[in-house]
C-alpha positions as CSV (number, residue, x, y, z in Angstrom):
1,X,8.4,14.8,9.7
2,X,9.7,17.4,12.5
3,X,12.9,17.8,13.5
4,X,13.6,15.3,16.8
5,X,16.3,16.2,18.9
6,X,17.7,14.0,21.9
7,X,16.4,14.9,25.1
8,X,16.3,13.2,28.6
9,X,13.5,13.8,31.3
10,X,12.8,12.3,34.6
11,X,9.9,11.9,35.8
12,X,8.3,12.5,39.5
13,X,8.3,9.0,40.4
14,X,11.6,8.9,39.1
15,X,11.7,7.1,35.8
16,X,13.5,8.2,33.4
17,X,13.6,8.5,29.8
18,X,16.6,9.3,27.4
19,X,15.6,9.7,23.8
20,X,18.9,9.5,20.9
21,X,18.7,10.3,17.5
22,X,22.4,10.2,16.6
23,X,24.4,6.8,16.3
24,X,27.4,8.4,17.6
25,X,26.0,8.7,20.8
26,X,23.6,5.5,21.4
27,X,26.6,3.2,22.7
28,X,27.7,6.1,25.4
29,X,24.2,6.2,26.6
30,X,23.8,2.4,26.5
31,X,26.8,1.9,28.7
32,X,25.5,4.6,31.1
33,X,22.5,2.6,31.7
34,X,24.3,-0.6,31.9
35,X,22.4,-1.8,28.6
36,X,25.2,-4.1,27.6
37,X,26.2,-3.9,24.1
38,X,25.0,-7.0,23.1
39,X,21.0,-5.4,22.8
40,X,22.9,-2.8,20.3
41,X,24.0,-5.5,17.6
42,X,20.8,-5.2,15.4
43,X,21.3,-1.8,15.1
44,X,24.5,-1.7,13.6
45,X,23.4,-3.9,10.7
46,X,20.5,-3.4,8.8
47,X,16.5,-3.8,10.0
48,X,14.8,-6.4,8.2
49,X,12.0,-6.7,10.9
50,X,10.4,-5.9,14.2
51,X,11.3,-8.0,16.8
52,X,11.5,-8.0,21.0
53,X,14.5,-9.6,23.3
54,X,14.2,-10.1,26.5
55,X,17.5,-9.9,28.6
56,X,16.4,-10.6,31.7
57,X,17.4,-7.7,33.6
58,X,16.0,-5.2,30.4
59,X,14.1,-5.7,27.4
60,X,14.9,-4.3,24.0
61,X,12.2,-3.9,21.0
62,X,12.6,-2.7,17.7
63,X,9.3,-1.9,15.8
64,X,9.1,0.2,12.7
65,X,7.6,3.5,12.0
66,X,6.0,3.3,8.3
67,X,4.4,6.2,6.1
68,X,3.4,7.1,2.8
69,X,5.5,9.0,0.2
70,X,3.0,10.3,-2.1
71,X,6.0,11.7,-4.5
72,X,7.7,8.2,-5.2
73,X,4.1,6.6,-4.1
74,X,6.1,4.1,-2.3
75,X,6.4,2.9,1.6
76,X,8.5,4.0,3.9
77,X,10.0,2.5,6.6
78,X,12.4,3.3,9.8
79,X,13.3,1.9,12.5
80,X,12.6,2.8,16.1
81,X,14.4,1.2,19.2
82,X,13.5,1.0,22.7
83,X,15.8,-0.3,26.0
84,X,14.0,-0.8,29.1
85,X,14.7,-1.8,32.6
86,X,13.0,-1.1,36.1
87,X,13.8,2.7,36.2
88,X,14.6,3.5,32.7
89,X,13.8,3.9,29.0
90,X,16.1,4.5,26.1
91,X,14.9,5.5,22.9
92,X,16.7,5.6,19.3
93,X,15.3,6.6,15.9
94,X,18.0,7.3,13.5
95,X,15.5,9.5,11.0
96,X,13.7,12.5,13.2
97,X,10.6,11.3,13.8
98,X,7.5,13.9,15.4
99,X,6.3,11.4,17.5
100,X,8.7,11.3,19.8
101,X,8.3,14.8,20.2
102,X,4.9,14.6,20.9
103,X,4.6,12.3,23.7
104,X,7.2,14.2,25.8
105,X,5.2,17.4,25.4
106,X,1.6,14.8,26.6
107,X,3.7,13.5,29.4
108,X,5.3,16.4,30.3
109,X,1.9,17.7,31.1
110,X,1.0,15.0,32.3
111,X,3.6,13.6,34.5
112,X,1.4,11.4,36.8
113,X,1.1,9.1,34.3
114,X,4.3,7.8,33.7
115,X,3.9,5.4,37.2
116,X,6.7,2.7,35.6
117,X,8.9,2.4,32.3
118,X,6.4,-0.2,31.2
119,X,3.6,2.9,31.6
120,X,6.2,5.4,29.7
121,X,6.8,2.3,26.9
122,X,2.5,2.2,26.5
123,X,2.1,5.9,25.6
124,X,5.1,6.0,23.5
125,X,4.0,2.9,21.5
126,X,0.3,4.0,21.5
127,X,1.4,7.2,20.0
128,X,3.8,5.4,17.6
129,X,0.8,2.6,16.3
130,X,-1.3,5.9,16.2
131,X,0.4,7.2,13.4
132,X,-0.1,4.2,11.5
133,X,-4.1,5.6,10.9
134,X,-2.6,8.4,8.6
135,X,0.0,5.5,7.0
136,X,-3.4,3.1,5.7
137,X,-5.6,6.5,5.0
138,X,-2.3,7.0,2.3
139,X,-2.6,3.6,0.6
140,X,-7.1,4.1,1.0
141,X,-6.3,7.5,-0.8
142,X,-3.9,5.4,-3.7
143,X,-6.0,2.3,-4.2
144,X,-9.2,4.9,-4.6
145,X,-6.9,6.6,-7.1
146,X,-6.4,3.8,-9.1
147,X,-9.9,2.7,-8.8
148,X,-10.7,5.7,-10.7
149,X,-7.5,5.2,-13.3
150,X,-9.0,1.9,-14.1
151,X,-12.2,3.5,-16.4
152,X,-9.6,5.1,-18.3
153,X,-7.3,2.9,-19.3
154,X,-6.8,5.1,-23.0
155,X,-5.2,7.7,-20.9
156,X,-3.0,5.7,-18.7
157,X,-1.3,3.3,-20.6
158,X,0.7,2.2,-17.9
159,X,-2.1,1.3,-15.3
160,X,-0.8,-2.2,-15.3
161,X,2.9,-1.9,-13.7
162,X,1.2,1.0,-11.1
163,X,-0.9,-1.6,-9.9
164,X,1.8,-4.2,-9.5
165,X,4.0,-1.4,-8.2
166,X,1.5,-0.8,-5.2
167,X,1.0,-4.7,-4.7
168,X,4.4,-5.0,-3.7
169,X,4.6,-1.5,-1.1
170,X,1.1,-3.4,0.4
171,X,2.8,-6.7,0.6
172,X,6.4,-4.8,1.5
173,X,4.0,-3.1,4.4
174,X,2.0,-6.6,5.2
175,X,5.2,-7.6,6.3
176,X,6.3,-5.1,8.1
177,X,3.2,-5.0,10.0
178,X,2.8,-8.9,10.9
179,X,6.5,-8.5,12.4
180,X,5.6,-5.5,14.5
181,X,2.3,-7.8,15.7
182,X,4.7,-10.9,16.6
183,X,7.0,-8.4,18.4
184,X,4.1,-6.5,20.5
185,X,3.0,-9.9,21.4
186,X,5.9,-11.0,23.0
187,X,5.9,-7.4,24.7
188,X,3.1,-8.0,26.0
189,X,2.8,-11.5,27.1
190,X,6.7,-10.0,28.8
191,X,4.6,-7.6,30.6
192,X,1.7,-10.2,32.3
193,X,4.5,-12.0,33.1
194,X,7.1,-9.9,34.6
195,X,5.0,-6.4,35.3
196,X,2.0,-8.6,37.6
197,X,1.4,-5.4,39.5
198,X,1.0,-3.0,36.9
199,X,-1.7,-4.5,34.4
200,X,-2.6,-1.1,32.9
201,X,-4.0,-1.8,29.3
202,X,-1.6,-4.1,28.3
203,X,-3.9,-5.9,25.3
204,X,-5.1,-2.2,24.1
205,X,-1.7,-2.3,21.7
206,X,-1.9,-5.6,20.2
207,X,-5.7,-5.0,19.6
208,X,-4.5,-2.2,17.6
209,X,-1.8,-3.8,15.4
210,X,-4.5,-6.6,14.9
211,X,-6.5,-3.6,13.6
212,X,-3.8,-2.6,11.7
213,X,-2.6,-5.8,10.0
214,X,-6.4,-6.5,8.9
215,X,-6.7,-3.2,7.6
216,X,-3.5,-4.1,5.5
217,X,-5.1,-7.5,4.3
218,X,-8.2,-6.0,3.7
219,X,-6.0,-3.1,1.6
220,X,-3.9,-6.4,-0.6
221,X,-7.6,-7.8,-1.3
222,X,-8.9,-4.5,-2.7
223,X,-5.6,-4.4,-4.6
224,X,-6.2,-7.8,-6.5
225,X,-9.7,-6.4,-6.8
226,X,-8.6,-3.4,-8.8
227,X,-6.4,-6.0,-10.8
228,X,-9.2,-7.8,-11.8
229,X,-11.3,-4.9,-12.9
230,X,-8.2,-3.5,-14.6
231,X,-8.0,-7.0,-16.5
232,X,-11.7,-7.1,-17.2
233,X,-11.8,-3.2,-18.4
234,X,-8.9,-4.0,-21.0
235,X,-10.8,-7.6,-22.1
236,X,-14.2,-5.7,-22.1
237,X,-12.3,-2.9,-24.7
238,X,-10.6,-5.5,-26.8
239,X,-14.2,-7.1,-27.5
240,X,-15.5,-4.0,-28.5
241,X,-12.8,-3.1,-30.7
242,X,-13.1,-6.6,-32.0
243,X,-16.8,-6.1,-32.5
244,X,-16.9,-3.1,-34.1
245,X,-14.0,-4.6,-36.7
246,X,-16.3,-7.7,-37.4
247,X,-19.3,-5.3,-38.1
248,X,-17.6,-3.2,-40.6
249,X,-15.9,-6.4,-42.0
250,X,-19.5,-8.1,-42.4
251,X,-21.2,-4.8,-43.9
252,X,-18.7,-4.7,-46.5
253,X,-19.0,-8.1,-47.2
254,X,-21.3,-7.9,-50.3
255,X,-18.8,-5.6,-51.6
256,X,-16.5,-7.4,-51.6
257,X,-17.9,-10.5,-53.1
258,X,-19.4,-8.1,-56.5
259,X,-15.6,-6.8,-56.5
260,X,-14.6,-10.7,-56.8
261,X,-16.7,-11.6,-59.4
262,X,-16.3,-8.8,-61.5
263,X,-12.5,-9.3,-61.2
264,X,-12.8,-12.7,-62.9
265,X,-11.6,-12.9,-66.3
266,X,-14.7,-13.8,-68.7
267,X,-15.4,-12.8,-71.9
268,X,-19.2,-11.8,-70.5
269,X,-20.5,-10.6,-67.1
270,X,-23.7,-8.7,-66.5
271,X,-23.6,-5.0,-66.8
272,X,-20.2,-5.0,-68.1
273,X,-20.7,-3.5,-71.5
274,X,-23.8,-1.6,-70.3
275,X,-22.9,2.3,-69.8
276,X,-24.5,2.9,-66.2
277,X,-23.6,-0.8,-64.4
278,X,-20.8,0.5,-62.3
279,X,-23.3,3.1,-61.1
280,X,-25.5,0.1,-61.0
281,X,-23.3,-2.3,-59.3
282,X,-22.4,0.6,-56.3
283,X,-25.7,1.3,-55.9
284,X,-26.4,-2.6,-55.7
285,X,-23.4,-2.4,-52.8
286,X,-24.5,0.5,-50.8
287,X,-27.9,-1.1,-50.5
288,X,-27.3,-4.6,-49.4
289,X,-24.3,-2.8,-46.8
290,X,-27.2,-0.4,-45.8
291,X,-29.6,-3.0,-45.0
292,X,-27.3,-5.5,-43.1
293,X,-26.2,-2.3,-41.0
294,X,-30.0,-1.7,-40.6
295,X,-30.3,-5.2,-38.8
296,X,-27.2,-4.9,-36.7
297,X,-29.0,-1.9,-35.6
298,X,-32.1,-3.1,-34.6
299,X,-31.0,-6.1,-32.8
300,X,-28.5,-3.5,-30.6
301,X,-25.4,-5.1,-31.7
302,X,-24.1,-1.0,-32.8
């Protein structure tokens, strides 16, 4: 991610946006705004979702910026913070995150966009959803991975516990997800009811976190479905070993029945006094063994 700083532009129809990445200065710019501190509760304890509050005068909504750590192969997650009224728009992301950095530059060029805060929030959540694409083409990119783990079990002993380990960053990200679509919701039905006279493309973002969150599902389901063939690959190698152990069990069989009765303790048995019957008797052996191995052969059972 690249270094975000915290900035403040105003725009030419004079909203205004103040972006802060440091705590220590989130409550001074709060209070300047007359964004009581009551909307900056939930960020002094830790997120556990995404969610939108509505205090009549200003909103505040807390979604969650996830990505893929391909070293750890794990999700991660931050939080991002957003206080709006009818002239401005405070931002917050304690972790420097590039997207904020981005959309000043695109509205910077373009400042005839930003005709409201509610116009400002769309491009800065549209932006922030975006970089959810490169988030799921991560976890397409480990679940292929595995997919291709899975018809080599031999050399990755430990195929199980990665699969359960990316179940739970799929379901840990599922979550995530379906709060950020419950929070966007309320957003928006906030915004049909309270922003009548700028519609703009209101539905546009929760299309795209219902995009999202069935892209996830349809991630969890190709999960369990590389869990199955995982399961079936280690049952399919466990018959074979088990096959091959019954075949070479069954050609030695005869052998082992001559070895029996020539172990028994009787004054005469065939061949025992003659000078070539052990010669006699393994020949007999390698015979009968060759000939059961011949049918296993030809009915395609080796």
């Amino acid at each position: 991610m690249a270094n975000d700083l915290s900035f403040a532009v105003t725009f030419s129809q004079g909203v205004k946006w103040q972006h802060v990445s440091t705590r220590a200065n989130l409550q001074a710019v709060l209070t300047q705004y007359e964004l009581f501190e009551a909307s900056l509760s939930p960020v002094e304890s830790e997120w556990v979702r995404a969610e939108f509050d509505d205090f009549h005068r200003f909103y505040r909504l807390r979604l969650l910026w996830l990505g893929w750590d391909k070293n750890r192969r794990g999700v991660d997650v931050h939080p991002v913070y957003l206080w709006a009224d009818a002239r401005t728009v405070v931002s917050y992301a304690p972790y420097p995150l590039g997207v904020m950095d981005r959309v000043r530059q695109k509205l910077g060029d373009n400042p005839e966009w930003v005709a409201s805060p509610t116009r400002l929030v769309y491009y800065l959540l549209d932006d922030l959803l975006g970089t959810l694409f490169s988030f799921l083409d991560g976890l397409n990119d480990e679940i292929a991975r595995l997919e291709e783990s899975v018809f080599h079990v031999r050399r990755h002993p430990g195929m199980d516990q990665e699969i359960f380990a990316l179940k739970r960053e799929i379901l840990k990200a599922r979550r995530a997800l379906a709060s950020m679509r419950d929070a966007i919701s309320q957003l928006v039905r906030h915004w049909t009811t309270h922003q009548q006279h700028d519609p703009f493309y209101y539905m546009e973002l929760y299309d795209h976190m219902i995009r999202h969150f069935d892209t996830i599902d349809t991630y969890r389901e190709l999960v369990n479905s590389v869990l199955d063939l995982y399961l079936a690959t280690v049952s399919n190698r466990l018959n074979e070993i088990v096959k091959t152990l019954t075949l070479v069990t069954t050609a030695l069989l005869p052998a082992s029945v001559l070895a029996a009765l020539y172990g028994m303790n009787f004054d005469y048995l065939p061949l025992s006094h003659f000078r070539w019957g052990f010669f006699v008797i393994l020949g007999a052996i390698t015979g009968v063994s060759a000939v059961i191995y011949g049918a296993f052969w030809r009915r395609n059972w080796i």
